[in-house]
C-alpha positions, 0 to 999 in steps of 0.5 A: 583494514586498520584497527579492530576487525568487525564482528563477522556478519556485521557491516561496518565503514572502511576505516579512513585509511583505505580511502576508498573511492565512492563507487567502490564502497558498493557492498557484496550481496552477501554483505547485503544479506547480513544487513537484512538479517540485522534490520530484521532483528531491529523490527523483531525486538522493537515490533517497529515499521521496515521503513523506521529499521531501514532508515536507521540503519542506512543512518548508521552505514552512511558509506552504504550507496542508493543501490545497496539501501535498496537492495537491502529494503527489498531483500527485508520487504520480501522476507516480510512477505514470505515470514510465515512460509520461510520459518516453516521450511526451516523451522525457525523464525531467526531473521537469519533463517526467514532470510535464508528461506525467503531466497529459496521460496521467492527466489528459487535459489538452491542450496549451494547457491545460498551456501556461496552467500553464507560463507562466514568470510569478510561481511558474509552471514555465518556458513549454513549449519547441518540442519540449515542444509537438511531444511533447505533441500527437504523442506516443503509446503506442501503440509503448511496450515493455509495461513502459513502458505498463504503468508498471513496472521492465523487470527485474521484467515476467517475473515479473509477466507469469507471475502475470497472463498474458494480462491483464497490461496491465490489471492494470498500469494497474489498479496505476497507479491510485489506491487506494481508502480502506478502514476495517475495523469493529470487530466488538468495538465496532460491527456495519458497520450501526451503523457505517455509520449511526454514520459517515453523515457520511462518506458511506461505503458497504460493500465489495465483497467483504470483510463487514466493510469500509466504503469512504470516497470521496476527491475528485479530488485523492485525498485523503480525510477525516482519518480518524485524527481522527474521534471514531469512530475514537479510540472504537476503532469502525474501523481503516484496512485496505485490503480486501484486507489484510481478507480476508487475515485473513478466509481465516486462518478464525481461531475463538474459543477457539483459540491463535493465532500472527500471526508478523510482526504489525508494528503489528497490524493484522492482530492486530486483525483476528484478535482481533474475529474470535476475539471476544476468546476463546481466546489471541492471540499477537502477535510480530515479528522487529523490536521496533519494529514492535510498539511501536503495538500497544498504543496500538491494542489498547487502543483496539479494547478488543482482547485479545492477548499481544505478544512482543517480542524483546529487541534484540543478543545477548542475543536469545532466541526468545520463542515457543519455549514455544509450539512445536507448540501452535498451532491457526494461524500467521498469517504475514504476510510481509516482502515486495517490497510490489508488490502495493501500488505503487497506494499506493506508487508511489515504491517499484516505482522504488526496487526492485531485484532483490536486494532480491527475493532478500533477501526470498525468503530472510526468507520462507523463514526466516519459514515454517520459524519458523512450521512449528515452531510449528503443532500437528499438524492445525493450519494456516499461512495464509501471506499476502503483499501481492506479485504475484511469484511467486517470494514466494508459490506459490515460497516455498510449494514450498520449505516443502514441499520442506524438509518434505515429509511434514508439510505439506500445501496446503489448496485455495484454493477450500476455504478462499474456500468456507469463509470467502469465499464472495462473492469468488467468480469475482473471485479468481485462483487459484494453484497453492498458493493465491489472488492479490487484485489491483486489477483482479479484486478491486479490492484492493492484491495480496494473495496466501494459501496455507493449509498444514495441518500433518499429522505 
């Protein structure tokens, strides 16, 4: 190589005299590991989201190809994941050593396999120290606080403990997994028998618990086709759901020829899901505190050959509530919450460490001013499916509580156990059921933790 040589550790472009060939620019694994360390240092100093990191560094290392981007992301998600368990073990929280005890608790390599990797040549990381070595062999979880084995904020282990009890490790560990890929088919468009023939190059297969759900495999390095691409897709046969998101929208009980609210549709997912259930008959309303949400929802709509109104809220002060026509008109309100998202750290692990517990209270008081919003809007003997993608109580059954406290006399808690009866018969046993509703979580029903009440209106 000509020139300077690069800092040991970092990646840096060929220079242009090698001139490589494109398929010969795939770096080592040990290059890819140094990468890691050096996204993970970005999202340390600057407290910002993996996704931000990893986008500016494939920026900054054009010559990096699809696989090495992906391989980077998923060595940086998975050490997110395990960030508490792997400083433990090595007794520091160096990216370098959360990456170092990341290959060791998530995938199970020994020592001298991680000492090839960290041989200091060419782009690998530097060679392990002494202490590093003695930390890998003796190192142990076995004396670890529960919030450190279970690879969460100490700050917020009560409140998840009251929603698991007993079972919290597991659904911890279950949470620090990777998550599934799930696509919703589009009952406008295709039945799932025809999409699973139609889509048998992705070898998909149906499932578990949600009708209309098709599970696509990832490989080992988590990552799964480009589904967005596939001409299935853009023909407006599926859209990418999480299971649980599915079933959300499932126990809503939404029916053809209703008028039907979703509240905090963002971009539509949920909306989508709501207009092939009501097969385009009756009136679907799609709103969102912030218009920027919306703006993918017509490209979606579209797609889906999806039919639904969207209100979009003007911006400043010349704000006006857009749904005030509607006011006590509505069969349901699907409300889907602005939340903490814990129930989805398998996916976004980044987002546990970045929380803090005013941003609970922040969200506590959205949910709150959400459901009132939503009470006005439901018609007597309508009902208010209020779902969230938490596992903290204090979103879910609290926030219920409080609609019931500030409204005593006009809403009543539909039984979860009525409503999976009646809408979700093969969830069966697999659910956890709350007080006011029910809560999906990666080890019960192998979904992101979604929690749903049903309140009907009654005066």
């Amino acid at each position: 190589m000509s020139g300077r040589r690069p800092k040991r550790g970092r990646i840096a472009a060929p220079a242009e005299s090698d001139c490589p060939e494109p398929e010969d620019l795939a770096l080592t694994p040990p290059a890819r590991l140094s990468a890691a360390i050096e996204v993970l240092a970005d999202i340390a100093s600057r407290r910002r989201p993996a996704a931000d990191a990893l986008k500016d560094w494939g920026l900054a290392h054009r010559f990096a190809g699809s696989g090495d981007r992906a391989a980077i992301a998923s060595l940086v998600y998975d050490t997110l994941r395990r960030r508490a368990s792997a400083a433990w073990i090595m007794a520091d929280e160096s990216p370098r050593s959360l990456v170092i005890g990341t290959l060791r608790l998530q995938y199970g390599l020994a020592a001298p396999t991680i000492a090839e990797m960290f041989s200091g040549e060419r782009f690998a990381p530097e060679p392990l120290t002494a202490d590093e070595w003695t930390r890998l062999t003796d190192g142990t979880l076995v004396d670890a606080p529960l919030h450190v084995a279970g690879d969460v904020p100490e700050w917020v282990l009560p409140s998840l403990e009251a929603t698991f009890g007993s079972a919290i490790l597991d659904e911890l560990r279950a949470l620090g997994r990777r998550a599934p890929l799930d696509i919703r088919v589009n009952t406008l468009k295709r039945s799932r028998a025809e999409a699973l023939a139609g889509l048998a190059h992705l070898t998909p297969e149906p499932t578990p618990h949600a009708p209309n759900g098709l599970r696509i495999p990832i490989g080992d390095d988590g990552r799964g086709p480009a589904l967005h691409v596939e001409p299935e897709f853009i023909d407006g046969w599926y859209e990418i759901q999480d299971e649980g998101s599915q079933l959300a929208s499932l126990l809503s009980g939404a029916r053809p020829g209703e008028t039907v609210i979703d509240l905090c549709a963002g971009g539509g997912g949920k909306t989508l899901s709501l207009a092939a259930m009501m097969e385009n008959s009756g009136r679907l309303i799609a709103s969102d505190d912030d218009p920027r949400r919306l703006a993918p929802m017509h490209e979606r709509l579209r797609r889906a050959g999806a039919v639904a109104e969207i209100r979009t809220p003007r911006a400043g002060k010349a704000r006006t509530d857009v749904l005030a026509d509607l006011d006590g008109r509505a069969d349901r309100v699907l409300v889907d919450a602005p939340c903490t998202g814990s129930g989805t750290w398998r996916r976004n692990p980044d987002a546990k460490w970045r929380m803090r517990p005013n941003a609970l209270s922040t969200r506590v008081a959205d949910q709150a001013t959400v459901l009132d919003r939503a009470a006005r809007l439901v018609r007597t003997g309508g009902r208010i499916t209020y779902i969230t993608c938490s596992l903290l109580p204090e979103e879910n059954d609290a926030a219920v509580a409080g609609l019931l406290a500030r409204r005593p006399d006009d809403f009543a808690v539909v039984s979860a156990s009525k409503i999976l009866s009646a809408h979700a018969p093969e969830l069966g046993s697999a659910i956890r059921l709350t007080q006011y509703g029910l809560q999906m979580s990666p080890a019960r029903t192998g979904t992101d933790g979604f929690y749903v009440a049903t309140l009907e209106r009654r005066a």
